[in-house]
RODRENMI-854148 format. One line per 8 residues: number of its first residue (from 1); their letters; for each residue x negated, y negated, z negated of N, C-alpha, C. Coordinates in pm, 1 decimal. Example, Ala and Ser with C-alpha at 12.3 -4.5 7.8 and 13.67 -1.06 7.14 Angstrom:
// RODRENMI-854148
1> as> -1319.0 569.0 -780.0 -1230.0 450.0 -780.0 -1320.0 330.0 -780.0 ~ -1285.0 225.0 -708.0 -1367.0 106.0 -714.0 -1290.0 -3.0 -787.0
// end
This chain:
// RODRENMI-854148
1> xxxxxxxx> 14294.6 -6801.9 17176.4 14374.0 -6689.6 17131.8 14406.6 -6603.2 17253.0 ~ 14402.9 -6487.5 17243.0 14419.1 -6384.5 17389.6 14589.6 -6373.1 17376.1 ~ 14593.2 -6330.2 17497.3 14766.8 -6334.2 17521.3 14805.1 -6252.2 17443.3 ~ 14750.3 -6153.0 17406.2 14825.3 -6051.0 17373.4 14892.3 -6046.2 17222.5 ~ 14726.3 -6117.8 17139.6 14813.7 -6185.0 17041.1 14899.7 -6319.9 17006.1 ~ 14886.7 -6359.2 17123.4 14989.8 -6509.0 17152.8 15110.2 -6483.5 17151.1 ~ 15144.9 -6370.2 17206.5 15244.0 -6282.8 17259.5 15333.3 -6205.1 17142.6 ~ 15258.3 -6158.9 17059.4 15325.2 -6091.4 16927.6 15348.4 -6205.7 16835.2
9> xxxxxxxx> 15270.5 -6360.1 16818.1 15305.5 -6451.3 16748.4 15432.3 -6491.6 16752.9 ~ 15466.3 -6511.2 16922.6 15601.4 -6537.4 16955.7 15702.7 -6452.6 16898.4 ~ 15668.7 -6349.0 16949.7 15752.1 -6237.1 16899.2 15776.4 -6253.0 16772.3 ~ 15720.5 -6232.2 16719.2 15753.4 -6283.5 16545.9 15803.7 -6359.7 16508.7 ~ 15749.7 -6478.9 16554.7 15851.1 -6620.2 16549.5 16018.9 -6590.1 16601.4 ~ 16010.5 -6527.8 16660.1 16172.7 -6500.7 16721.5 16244.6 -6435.6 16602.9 ~ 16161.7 -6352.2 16551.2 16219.7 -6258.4 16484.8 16252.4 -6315.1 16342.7 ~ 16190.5 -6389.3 16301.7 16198.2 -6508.0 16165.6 16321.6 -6613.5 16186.5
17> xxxxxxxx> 16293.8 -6672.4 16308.2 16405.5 -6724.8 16316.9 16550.7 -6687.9 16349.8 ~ 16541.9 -6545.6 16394.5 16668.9 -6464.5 16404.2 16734.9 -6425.4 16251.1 ~ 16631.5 -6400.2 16207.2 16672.7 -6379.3 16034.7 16703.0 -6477.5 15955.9 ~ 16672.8 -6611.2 15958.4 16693.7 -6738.9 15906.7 16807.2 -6819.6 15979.2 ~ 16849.2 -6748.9 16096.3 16950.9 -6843.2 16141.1 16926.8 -6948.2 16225.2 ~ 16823.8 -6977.0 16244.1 16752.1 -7052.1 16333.5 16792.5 -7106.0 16495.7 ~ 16880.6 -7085.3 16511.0 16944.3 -7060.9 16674.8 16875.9 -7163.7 16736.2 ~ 16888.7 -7273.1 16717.8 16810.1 -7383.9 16837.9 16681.5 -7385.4 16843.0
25> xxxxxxxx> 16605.2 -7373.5 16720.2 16442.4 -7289.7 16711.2 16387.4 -7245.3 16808.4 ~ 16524.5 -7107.9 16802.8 16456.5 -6973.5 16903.0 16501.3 -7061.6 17019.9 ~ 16568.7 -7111.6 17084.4 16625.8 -7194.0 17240.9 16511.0 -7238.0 17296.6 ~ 16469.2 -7361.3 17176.0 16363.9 -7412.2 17194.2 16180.0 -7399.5 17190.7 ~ 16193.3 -7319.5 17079.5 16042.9 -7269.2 17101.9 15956.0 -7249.4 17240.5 ~ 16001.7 -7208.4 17346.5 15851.2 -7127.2 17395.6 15835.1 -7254.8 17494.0 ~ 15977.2 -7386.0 17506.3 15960.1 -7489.0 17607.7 15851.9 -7617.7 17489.9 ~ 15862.0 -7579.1 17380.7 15801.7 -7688.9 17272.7 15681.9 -7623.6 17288.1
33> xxxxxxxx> 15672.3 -7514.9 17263.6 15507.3 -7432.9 17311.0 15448.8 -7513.3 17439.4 ~ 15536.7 -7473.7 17512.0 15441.9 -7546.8 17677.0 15453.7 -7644.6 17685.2 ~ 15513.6 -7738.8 17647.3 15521.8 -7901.5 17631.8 15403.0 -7920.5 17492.0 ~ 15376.9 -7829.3 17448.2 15257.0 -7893.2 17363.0 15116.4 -7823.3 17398.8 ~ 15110.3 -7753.0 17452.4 14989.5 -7700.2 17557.6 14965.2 -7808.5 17691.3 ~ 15041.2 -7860.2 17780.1 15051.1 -7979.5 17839.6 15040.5 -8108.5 17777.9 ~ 15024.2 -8139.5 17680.0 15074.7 -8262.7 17632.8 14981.1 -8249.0 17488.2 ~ 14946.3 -8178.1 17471.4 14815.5 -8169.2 17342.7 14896.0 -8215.9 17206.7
41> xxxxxxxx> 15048.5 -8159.0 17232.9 15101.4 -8212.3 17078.8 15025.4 -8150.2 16951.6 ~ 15016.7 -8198.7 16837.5 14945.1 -8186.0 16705.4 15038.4 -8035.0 16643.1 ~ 14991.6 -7969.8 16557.1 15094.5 -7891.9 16495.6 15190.6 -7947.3 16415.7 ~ 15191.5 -8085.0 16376.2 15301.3 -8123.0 16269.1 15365.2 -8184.4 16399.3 ~ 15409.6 -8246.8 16492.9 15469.9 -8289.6 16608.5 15540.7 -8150.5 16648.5 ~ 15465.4 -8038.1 16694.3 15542.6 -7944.5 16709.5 15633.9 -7830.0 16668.4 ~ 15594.4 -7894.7 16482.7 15697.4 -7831.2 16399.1 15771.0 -7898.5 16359.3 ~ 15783.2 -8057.5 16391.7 15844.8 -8164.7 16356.6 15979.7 -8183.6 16419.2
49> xxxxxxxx> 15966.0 -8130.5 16589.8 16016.2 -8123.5 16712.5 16146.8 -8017.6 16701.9 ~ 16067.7 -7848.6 16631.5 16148.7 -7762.9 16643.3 16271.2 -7803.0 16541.1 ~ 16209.5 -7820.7 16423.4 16280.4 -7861.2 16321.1 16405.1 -7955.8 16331.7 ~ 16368.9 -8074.9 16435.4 16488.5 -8188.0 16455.2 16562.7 -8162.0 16549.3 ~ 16587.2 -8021.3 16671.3 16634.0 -7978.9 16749.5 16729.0 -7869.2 16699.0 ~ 16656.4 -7822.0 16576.0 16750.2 -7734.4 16481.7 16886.6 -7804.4 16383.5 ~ 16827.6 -7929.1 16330.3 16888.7 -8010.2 16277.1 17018.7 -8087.0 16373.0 ~ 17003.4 -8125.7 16496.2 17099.7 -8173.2 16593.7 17177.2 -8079.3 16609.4
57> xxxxxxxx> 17146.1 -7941.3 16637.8 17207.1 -7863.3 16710.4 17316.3 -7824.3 16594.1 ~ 17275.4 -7815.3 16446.8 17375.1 -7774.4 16367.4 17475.6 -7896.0 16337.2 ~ 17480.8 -7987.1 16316.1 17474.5 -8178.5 16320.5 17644.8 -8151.4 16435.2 ~ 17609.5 -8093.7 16555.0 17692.4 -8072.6 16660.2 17763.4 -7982.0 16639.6 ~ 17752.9 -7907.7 16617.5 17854.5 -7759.8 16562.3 17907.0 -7797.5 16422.2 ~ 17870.0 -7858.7 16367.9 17948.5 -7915.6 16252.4 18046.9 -8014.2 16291.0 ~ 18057.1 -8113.4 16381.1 18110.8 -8212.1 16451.4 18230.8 -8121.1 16549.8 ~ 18146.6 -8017.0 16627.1 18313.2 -7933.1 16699.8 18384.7 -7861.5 16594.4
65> x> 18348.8 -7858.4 16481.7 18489.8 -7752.5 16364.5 18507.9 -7840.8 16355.5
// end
C-alpha cells in the first residue's frame, strides 16, 4: 500500500473513531499499527487489541465516577 493511501486510511480511522467515541482507539491505533508491522500481528489480533484497550480504558473511567 503507498503511503499516501496508508495515510488517508489513518486519517479516516481517526475520524470514525472520533465520531463513535472511541478515545483509547484513537491513543492507541498508530502504536498497534507499528507493533503489528514489527511483529506480523494478524488483522483479528489487531482489531482484537484495539478493541480491549477501548474496553479497559472505559472499565477505568467508569471505576473513577
Amino acid at each position: 500500500m503507498k503511503d499516501r493511501n496508508k495515510k488517508a486510511f489513518i486519517k479516516g480511522i481517526y475520524e470514525y473513531a472520533t465520531s463513535l467515541k472511541l478515545s483509547a482507539f484513537k491513543i492507541d491505533l498508530e502504536s498497534i499499527i507499528n507493533e503489528a508491522n514489527t511483529t506480523d500481528l494478524s488483522y483479528e489480533e489487531i482489531i482484537y487489541t484495539l478493541l480491549q484497550k477501548e474496553y479497559d480504558y472505559r472499565q477505568e473511567q467508569m471505576r473513577k465516577s
